[in-house]
Steps between C-alpha positions, in 0.01 A plus 500: 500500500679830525355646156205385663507640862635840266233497224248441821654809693513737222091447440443537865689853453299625226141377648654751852609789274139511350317479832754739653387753216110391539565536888672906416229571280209450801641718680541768274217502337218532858236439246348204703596255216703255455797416294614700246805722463506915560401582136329192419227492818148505371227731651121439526316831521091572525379815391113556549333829388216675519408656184699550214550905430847655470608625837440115593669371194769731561525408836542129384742615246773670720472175727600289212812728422621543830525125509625477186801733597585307767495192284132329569407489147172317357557245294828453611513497900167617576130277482232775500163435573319825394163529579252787452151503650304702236360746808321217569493397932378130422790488257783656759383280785510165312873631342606569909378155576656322147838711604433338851480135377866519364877601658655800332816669609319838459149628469429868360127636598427766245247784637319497843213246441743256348732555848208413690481185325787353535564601787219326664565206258868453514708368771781353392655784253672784535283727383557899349248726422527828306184773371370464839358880626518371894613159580387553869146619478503214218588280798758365296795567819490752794832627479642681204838456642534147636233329318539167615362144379546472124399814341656801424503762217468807346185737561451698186302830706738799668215728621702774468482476079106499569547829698710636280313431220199631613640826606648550123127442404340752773798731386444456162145418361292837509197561745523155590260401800449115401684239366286159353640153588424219311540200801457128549432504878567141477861553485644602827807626367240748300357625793810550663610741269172663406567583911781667498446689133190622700662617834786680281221677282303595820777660591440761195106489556486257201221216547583133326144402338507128405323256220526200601531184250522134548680406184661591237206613253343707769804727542444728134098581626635574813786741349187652358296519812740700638500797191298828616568428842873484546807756367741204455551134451720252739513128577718329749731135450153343438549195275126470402528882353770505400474216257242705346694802530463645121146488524568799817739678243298490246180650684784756660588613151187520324414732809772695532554378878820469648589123569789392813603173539690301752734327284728578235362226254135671480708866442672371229188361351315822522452650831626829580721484837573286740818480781641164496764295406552198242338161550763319319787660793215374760505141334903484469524627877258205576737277240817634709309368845426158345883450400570522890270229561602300224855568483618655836316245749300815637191389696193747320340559840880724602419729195370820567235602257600774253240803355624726196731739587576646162211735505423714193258729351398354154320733226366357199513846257282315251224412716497882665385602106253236504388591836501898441778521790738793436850399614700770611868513565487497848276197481793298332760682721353235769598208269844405664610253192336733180671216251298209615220666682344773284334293268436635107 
C-alpha cells in the first residue's frame, strides 16, 4: 500500500512540475496564447500588402528579421499568413475581411490602402502598420503619440526629407522652373506628399506639373506626357507608380531628364537622388514594435508611432550619366554616409 500511496505521489509530482512550467511559460511569453514554454511558444502573424515592389518587400523583409532576432522564427515559432493584394482594392478588402474571420496574435498592414482595410475590418488583433505616408489624414488613429485602440506603427514619410530633397533639386538642376509628377490621385498618401514637394518647391518659384495615371501601364505615357514641358522628373511613395517605376527611368534616360525619387529602392534601380532612409530598417523597427506586443505584454494602442529619423541624401552616380546630371563634389559633400549612399 505504501509503494502504492509512493508510486501514486511521485506521478502527482511530475503532472505539477509540468503545469508549474506551462503556468511560467504564460506569463512570459504575453503572446495571448496558451501553453507553451519561453522558447517553445508559437506565434500566429498576418501580413497583408498592397502591391508587391521592393520598398514594400523590403519593408516585409526587415519585419521578418527583427522577429527572427528576437526568436519568432517561421517555420519554427512563427505561422505566417502572407498575403499580397496585387494593387488590386477588391483583392485587399476581401484579405482585411478573410484576416478578420480568424484570431492572430499579430496583424501587419503593409502600405496605406491595406491599413485602411484592416483597420476597418479587424477588431480583435493587434494590429501594426508600416509604409503608411500619414496615418491620421488616412484616418487610421488621431494621435501619433497615444494612438489608442489596436493600431499602431511606423509612418514611412518625414516631410523634412521631401523638403530637403527638393531644395537639392532647385539647388542643383539648371534653369529649372517645373518639375513633372507622375501621380495616382487615388492614393492619399500620394497626394500628401505631392503637397508638401509642391509647397517646398514654391518656395524656390518652382511649379509641380502632374500626369496623372490610374494604374500601372498608364504611368510610362504619362512619364512621357510630361517631356518638353518639365526640367526634371519626381514621384512621391506612390505604390501604383512606383511599381512601374523603370518605365519613368527609362523615359528619364532616353531624355536626358533628371529623375528624384522618394525611396531608396527606386534610386538604386535607376533614379538619380532621393533623401531617405532604408525600407528594410523601417520594416525591422516595425519587427522590434511587434516583439513588445508579442513578447513584452505591451498593449499596441501605448506605442507611439515612429517616422525615419536616419535621414540621408542618396545619389545614384550611374543614373546622373544616364540622365546627363553632372555631379560635382560639393553635390556628394551633402551625402553624410558616401560608402553606402553614393551609389556607382
Amino acid at each position: 500500500m505504501k509503494k502504492k500511496l509512493g508510486a501514486i505521489l511521485a506521478v502527482s509530482a511530475l503532472l505539477i512540475s509540468v503545469v508549474g512550467c506551462g503556468n511560467n511559460s504564460n506569463k512570459s511569453s504575453s503572446s495571448g496564447n496558451e501553453g507553451g514554454s519561453a522558447d517553445k511558444t508559437s506565434y500566429k502573424i498576418a501580413i497583408s500588402q498592397i502591391v508587391e515592389h521592393p520598398s514594400l518587400d523590403a519593408t516585409r523583409e526587415g519585419f521578418l528579421a527583427a522577429l527572427k532576432d528576437a526568436g519568432i522564427v517561421e517555420g519554427d515559432n512563427l505561422k505566417l499568413d502572407y498575403n499580397n493584394a496585387q494593387g488590386d482594392q477588391n483583392n485587399n478588402n476581401t484579405i482585411a475581411q478573410k484576416i478578420a474571420g480568424e484570431k492572430y496574435d499579430l496583424v501587419l498592414a503593409i502600405a496605406t490602402p491595406t491599413a485602411q482595410a484592416i483597420v476597418q475590418n479587424v477588431k480583435n488583433s493587434p494590429i501594426l502598420f508600416a509604409a503608411v505616408t500619414d496615418p491620421i489624414d488616412a484616418k487610421l488613429i488621431d494621435n501619433l503619440d497615444h494612438p489608442g485602440g489596436n493600431i499602431s506603427g511606423a509612418s514611412d514619410t518625414n516631410p523634412e526629407a521631401i523638403s530637403k530633397l527638393m531644395d537639392f533639386l532647385a539647388a542643383n538642376v539648371k534653369d529649372v522652373k517645373n518639375v513633372g509628377i507622375v501621380i495616382n490621385q487615388g492614393e492619399p498618401n500620394s497626394v500628401i506628399m505631392a503637397d508638401y514637394a509642391e509647397k517646398a518647391l514654391d518656395k524656390h518659384g518652382i511649379k509641380l506639373v502632374k500626369a496623372s495615371v490610374t494604374n500601372t501601364s498608364e504611368v510610362k505615357q504619362a512619364a512621357e506626357s510630361l517631356i518638353g514641358r518639365v526640367e526634371a522628373l519626381y514621384i512621391t511613395l506612390d505604390n501604383t507608380v512606383v511599381e512601374a517605376v523603370s518605365s519613368v527611368i527609362q523615359v528619364a534616360n532616353e531624355n536626358d531628364i533628371p529623375f528624384f525619387s522618394s525611396d531608396r529602392d527606386s534610386v538604386e534601380k535607376g533614379a538619380f537622388a532621393t533623401v531617405g532612409f532604408k525600407y528594410y530598417d523601417h520594416g525591422y523597427q516595425v519587427g522590434q514594435m511587434a516583439v513588445e506586443v508579442l513578447k513584452n505584454g505591451k498593449k499596441v494602442g501605448d506605442m507611439k508611432v515612429t517616422v525615419p529619423d536616419k535621414l540621408d541624401l542618396i545619389l545614384n552616380l550611374k543614373a546622373a550619366a544616364e540622365q546627363g546630371i553632372e555631379v560635382t563634389d560639393a553635390m556628394k559633400d551633402q551625402v553624410k554616409d558616401k560608402e553606402n549612399n553614393l551609389l556607382e
